[in-house]
N, C-alpha and C positions, 0 to 999 in steps of 0.2 A: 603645720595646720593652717599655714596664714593661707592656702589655696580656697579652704572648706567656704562654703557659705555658713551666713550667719543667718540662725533661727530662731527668731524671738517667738517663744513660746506663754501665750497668756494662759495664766494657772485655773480661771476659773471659779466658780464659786468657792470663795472660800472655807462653807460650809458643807462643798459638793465632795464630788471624788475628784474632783482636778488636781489638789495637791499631791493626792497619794498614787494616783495614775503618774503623774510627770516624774513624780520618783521611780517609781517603779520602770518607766520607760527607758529613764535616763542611766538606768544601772545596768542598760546591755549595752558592754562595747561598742557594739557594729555601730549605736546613731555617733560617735564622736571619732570614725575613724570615715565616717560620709557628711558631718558637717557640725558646726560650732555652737549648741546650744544654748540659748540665753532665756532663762523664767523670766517673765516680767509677773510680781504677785507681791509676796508679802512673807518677807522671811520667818517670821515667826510660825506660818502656815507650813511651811516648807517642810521649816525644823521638825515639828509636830510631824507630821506625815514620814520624814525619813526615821522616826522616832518608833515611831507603828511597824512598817514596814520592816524593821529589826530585829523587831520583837515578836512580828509574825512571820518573817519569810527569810530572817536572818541577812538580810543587806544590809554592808556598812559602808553607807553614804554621808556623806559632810557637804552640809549647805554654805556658801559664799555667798554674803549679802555686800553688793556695790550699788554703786548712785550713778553709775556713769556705763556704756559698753566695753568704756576702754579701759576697765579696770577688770572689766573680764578673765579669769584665768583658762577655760576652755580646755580642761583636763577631765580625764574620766577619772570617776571615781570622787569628785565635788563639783556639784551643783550650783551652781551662778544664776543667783536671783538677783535681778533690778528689784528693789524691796522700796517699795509704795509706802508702808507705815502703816495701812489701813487696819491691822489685825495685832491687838497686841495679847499678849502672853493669856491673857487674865480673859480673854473670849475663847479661847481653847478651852478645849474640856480636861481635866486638873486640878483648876482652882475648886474648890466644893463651895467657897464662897459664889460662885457664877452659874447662872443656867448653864445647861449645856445644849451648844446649839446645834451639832451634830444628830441626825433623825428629825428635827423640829421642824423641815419644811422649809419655804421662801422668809427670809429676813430680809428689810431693811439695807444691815451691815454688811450683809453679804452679795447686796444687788447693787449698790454703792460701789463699794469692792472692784466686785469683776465686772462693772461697766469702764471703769477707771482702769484697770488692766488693758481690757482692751480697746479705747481709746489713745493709750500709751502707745502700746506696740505699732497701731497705724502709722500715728507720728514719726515713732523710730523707722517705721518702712518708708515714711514718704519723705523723708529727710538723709535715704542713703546710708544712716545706721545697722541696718539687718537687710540682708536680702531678701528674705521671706518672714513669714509671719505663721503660725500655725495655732489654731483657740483652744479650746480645752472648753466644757461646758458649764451655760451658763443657764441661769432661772430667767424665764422670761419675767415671769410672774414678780420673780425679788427686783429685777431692774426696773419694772415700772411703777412697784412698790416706792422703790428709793428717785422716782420722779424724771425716770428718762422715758419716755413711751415712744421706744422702739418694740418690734415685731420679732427680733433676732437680732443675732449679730450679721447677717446683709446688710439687715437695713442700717443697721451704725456704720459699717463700712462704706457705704452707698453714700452716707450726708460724709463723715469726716474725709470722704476722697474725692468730693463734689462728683460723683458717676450719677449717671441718669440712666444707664442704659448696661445691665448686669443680669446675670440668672446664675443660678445653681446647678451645680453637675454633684451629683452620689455616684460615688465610684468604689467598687468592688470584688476586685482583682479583673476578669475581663466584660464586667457589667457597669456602664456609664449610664446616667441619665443626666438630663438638663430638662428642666420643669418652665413653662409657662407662667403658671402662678403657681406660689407656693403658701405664705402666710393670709390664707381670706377664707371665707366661708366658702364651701361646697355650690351653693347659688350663686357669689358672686362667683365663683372657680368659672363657670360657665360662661359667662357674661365676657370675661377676656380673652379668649377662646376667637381671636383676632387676627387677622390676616396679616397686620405688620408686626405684631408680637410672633407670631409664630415664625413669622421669616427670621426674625432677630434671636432669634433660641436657635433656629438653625446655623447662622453663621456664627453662633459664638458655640454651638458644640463642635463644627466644626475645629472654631479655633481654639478650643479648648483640647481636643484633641492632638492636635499642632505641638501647644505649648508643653504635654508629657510625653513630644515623641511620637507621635503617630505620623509616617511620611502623609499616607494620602488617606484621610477618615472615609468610613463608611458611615451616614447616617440614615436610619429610620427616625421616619414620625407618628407615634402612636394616634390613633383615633380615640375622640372623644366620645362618643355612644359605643353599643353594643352593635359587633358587623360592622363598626365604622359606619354606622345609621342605616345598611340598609339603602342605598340609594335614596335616601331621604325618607323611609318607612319612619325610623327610628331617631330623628335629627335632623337639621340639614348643616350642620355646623362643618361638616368635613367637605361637604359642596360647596358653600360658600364661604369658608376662612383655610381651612385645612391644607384644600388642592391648590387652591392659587396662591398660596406662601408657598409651596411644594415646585409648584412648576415655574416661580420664578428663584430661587434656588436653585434648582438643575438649569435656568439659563443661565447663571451666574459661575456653570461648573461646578457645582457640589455634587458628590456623588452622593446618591439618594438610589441605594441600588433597585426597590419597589417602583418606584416613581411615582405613588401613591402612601395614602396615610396606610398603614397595617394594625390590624384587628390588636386592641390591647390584650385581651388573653392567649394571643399567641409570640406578640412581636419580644419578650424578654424571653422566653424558650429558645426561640430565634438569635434572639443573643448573647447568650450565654451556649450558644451553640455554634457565636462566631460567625454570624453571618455581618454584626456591625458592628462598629466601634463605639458606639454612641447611642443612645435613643430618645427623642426629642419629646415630652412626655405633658400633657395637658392641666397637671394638678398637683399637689400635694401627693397627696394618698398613690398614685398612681404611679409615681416612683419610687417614693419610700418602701412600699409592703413588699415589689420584691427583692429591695437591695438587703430591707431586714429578715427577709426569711432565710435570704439567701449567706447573710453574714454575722447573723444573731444566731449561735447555739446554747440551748439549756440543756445541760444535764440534770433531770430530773430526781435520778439517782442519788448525786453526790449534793443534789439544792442549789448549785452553782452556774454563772455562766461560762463552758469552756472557749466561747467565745464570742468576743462584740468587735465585729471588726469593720471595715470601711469608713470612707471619708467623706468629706461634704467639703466643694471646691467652688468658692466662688469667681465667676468668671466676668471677665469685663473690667476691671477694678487696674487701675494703674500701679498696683503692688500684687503679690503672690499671697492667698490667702483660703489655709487648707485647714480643716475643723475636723475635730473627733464625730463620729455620728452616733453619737449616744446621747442622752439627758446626764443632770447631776447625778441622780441615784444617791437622793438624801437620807433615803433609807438605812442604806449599808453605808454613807461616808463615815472614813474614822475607824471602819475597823479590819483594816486591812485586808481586804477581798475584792479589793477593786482591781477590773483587769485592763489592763492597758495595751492592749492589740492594735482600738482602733487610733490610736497615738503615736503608736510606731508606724503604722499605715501611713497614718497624713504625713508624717515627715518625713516620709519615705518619697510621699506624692508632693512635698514642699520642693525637696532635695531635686527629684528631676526635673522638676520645670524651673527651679534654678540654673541647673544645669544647660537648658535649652539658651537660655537669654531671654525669655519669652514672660510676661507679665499678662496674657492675654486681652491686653488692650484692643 
């Protein structure tokens, strides 16, 4: 196995579904015969979860808590946690003497936690210990509870990698985006909406593309108005910031097969029909809705989701760093119904851009 990369994988809110996703993840062969998993979290959380997990879905998993990588065993069928300490027996739900902090929301303990997780695992990436890095989710809400006031985990990876200059790709089986801005208001979403911001989303979907394998990307760039404004009826944002990141881009050799921005309610039909490999997207919302319509199923029937799948790839970043695209799901953590799709996904999407040599720097 000494070939596999190494995956340091952050558990997540303690109180979330991270524990019991990474379990569950971890218990299919295939991720340990494509590369070397490593928790970085809180053994005792682990435990708990592979505890659950047994007793609802019949897996017998055994957790390995070490201090070090190189204590690592990297065997299926036991899980190798780097064990923080943050979570001791008696915060699990068990003792009757304790709240139980499972269903109760953002805590304090648990945004502490999983900010400390994954501040480790960068470390271990930027230090040559893990190849990649893959997060598991966290509470915005609980992190800046516990006094880190980041936006996500970008922006923690963004200061602990000294990057200035990164964006976000959601990826979907053949549906990529890379967003402009992602964590701001709707108002200010507009306002950056930038002619050198947009150029720089396109070169890093580009190169984002590159780094999972793609010989030559095809990119589109969504419009921001309705019609793409309309020849300025509706906007003029795509006349003046839009086209001219667009057409210097294509002098730069990117292929840009439109040569223009395309209408947002056509351009992901478009691709998801395989006309691009990427689509360079103005907002939040405007990538998101249809990576999640497209990769979030409920069955309504059985009250369940058959499935949460896709990833969230940050790009730009001098380490490899691929995220589940879900929240905590503090609701249901803890009792064993968490599905873990979008976690085999990321480290599916860790594994090939390991694979390339490529960190999308």
């Amino acid at each position: 196995m000494n070939h596999l990369p190494i995956l340091g994988i952050s558990m997540g809110d303690p109180f979330g579904n991270g524990p019991e996703v990474t379990v569950k993840a971890l218990s299919d062969k295939c991720v340990y015969d494509k590369c070397r998993p490593l928790v970085v979290g809180d053994y005792q959380s682990m435990l708990y979860a592979a505890e659950t997990s047994r007793t609802v879905s019949d897996l017998d998993i055994k957790i390995h808590a070490v201090k070090d990588v190189s204590e690592a065993l990297f065997e299926y069928g036991t899980i190798d946690v780097l064990d923080l300490g943050f979570i001791k027996r008696e915060d699990i739900p068990g003792d009757p003497c304790h709240p139980r902090p499972f269903g109760k929301g953002p805590t304090i303990l648990g945004g502490e936690a999983a900010f400390q997780y994954v501040v480790s695992v960068i470390r271990l990436a930027m230090a040559g210990e893990i190849d990649a890095t893959v997060t598991n989710a966290i509470s915005k809400e609980a992190v800046n509870m516990a006094g880190h006031h980041y936006s996500g985990h970008t922006e923690i990876y963004a200061e602990y990698t000294g990057t200035a200059r990164y964006a976000m790709m959601l990826a979907h089986e053949n549906l990529r985006v890379v967003h402009v801005s992602t964590h701001v208001s709707l108002r200010e979403a507009c306002n950056l909406v930038k002619k050198e911001r947009v150029l720089a989303c396109i070169r890093i979907a580009r190169e984002g593309c590159l780094a999972i394998g793609i010989r030559e990307p095809k990119i589109a760039v969504a419009g921001l108005n309705p019609h793409c404004g309309e020849n300025g009826l509706f906007g003029r944002e795509e006349i003046e910031e839009i086209q001219p990141a667009i057409d210097l881009a294509l002098e730069e050799g990117i292929v840009i097969p439109d040569k223009k921005p395309v209408p947002p309610d056509t351009v992901f039909s478009k691709a998801l029909g395989g006309w691009y490999d990427a689509v360079v997207v103005m907002y939040h919302d405007q990538g998101h809705i249809p990576l999640k319509v497209k990769g979030f199923v409920y069955n309504k029937e059985k009250g369940h989701w058959d499935a949460v799948s896709g990833v969230n790839i940050t790009l730009g970043l001098p380490v490899i760093r691929v995220s589940v695209d879900h929240g905590t799901g503090f609701d249901f953590a803890g009792s064993g119904s968490a599905n873990s799709l979008s976690l085999l996904n990321a480290i599916d999407y860790a594994v090939r851009m390991s694979e390339t040599g490529k960190s999308t720097t």
